[in-house]
MDAnalysis code that builds the backbone (N, CA, C; Angstrom):
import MDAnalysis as mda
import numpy as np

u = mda.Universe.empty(144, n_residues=48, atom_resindex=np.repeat(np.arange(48), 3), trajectory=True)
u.add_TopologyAttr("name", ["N", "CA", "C"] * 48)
u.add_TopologyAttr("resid", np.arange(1, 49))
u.add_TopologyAttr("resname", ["UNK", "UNK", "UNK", "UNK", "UNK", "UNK", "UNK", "UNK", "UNK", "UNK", "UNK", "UNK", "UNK", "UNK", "UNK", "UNK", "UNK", "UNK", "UNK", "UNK", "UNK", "UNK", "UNK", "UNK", "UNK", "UNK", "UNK", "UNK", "UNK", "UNK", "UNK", "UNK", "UNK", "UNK", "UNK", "UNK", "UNK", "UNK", "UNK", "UNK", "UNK", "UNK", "UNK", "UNK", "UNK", "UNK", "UNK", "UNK"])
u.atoms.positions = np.array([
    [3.776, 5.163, 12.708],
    [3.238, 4.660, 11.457],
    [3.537, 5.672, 10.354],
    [4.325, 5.418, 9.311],
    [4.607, 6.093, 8.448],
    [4.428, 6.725, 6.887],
    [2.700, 5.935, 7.366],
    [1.632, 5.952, 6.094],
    [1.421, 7.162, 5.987],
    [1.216, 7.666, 4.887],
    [0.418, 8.683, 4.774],
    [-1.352, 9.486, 5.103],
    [-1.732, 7.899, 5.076],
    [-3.339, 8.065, 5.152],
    [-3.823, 6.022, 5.002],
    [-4.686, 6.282, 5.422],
    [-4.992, 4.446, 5.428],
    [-6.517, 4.746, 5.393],
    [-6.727, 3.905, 3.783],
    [-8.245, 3.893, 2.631],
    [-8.908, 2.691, 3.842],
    [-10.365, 3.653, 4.073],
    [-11.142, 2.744, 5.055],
    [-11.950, 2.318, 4.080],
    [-11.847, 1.276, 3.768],
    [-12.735, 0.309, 2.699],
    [-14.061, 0.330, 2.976],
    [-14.810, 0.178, 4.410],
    [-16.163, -0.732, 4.522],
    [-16.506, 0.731, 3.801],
    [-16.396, 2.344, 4.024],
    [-16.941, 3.548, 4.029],
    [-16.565, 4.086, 2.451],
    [-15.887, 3.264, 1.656],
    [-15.551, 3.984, 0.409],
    [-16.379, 2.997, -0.642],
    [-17.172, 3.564, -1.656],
    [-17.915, 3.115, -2.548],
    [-18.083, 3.191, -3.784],
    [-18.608, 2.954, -4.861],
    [-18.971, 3.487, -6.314],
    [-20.108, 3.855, -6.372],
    [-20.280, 5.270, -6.795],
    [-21.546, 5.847, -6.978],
    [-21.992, 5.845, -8.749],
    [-22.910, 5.703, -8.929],
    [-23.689, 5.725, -10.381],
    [-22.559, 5.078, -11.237],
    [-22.092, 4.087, -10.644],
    [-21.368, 3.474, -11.746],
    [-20.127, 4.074, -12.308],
    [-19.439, 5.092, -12.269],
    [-18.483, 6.156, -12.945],
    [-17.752, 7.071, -11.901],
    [-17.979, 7.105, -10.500],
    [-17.413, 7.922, -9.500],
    [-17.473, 6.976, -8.357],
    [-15.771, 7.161, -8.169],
    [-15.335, 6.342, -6.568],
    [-15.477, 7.255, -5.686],
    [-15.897, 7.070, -4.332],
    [-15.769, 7.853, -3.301],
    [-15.026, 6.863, -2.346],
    [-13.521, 7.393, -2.297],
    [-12.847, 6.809, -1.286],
    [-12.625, 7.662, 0.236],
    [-12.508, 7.007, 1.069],
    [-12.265, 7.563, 2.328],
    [-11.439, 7.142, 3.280],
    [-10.502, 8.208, 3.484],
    [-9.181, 7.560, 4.521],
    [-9.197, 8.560, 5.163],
    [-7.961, 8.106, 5.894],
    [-7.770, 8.323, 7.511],
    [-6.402, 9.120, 7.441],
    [-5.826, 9.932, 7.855],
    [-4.572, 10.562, 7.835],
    [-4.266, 10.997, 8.918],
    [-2.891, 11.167, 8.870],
    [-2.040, 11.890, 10.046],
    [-1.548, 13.161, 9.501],
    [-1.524, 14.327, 9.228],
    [-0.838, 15.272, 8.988],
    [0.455, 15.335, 9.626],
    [1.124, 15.231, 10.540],
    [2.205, 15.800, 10.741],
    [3.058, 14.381, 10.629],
    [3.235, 13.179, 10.983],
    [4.098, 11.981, 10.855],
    [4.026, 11.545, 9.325],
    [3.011, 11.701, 9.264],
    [2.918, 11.124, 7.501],
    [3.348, 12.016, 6.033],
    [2.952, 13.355, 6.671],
    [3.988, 14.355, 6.186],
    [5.176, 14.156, 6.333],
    [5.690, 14.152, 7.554],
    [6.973, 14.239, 7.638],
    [7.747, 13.152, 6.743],
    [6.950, 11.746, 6.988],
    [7.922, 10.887, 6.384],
    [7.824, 11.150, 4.522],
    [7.121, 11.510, 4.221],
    [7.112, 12.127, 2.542],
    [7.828, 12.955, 2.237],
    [8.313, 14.054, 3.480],
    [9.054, 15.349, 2.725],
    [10.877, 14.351, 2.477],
    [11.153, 13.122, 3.976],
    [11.787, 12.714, 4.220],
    [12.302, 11.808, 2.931],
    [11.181, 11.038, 2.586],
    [11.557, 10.120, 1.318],
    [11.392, 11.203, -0.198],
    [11.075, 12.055, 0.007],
    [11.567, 13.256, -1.045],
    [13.134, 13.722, -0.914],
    [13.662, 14.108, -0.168],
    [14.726, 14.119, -0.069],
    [15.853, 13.855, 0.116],
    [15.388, 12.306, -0.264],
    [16.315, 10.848, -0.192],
    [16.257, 11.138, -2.157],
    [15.064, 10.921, -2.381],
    [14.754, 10.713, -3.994],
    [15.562, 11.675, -4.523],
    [15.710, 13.530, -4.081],
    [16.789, 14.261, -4.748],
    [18.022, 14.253, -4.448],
    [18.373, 13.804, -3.355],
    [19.648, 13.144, -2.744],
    [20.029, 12.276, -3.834],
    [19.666, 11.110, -4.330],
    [19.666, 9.978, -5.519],
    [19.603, 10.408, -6.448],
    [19.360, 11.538, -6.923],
    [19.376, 11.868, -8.274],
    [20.516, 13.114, -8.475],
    [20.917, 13.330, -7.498],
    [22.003, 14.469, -7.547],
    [21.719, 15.938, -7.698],
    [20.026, 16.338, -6.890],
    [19.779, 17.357, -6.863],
    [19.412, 18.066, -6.458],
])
């Protein structure tokens, strides 16, 4: 799975009207990886 993190809805809320508290789930090392991966596609594409 090559998400970065996946927002657990039932657990993320609005507090006092003006502050979200979201809460997800992550992988550090696959979901990293695929970011450094599509980073260096993006400077690859730009010629740099």
């Amino acid at each position: 799975d090559p998400r970065s993190s996946i927002i657990d809805a039932q657990f993320t809320q609005v507090l006092d009207g003006t502050l979200v508290k979201v809460v997800t789930w992550y992988d550090n090392e696959w979901g990293y990886s695929s970011r450094v991966a599509d980073l260096c596609k993006f400077l690859y594409d730009k010629g740099l």
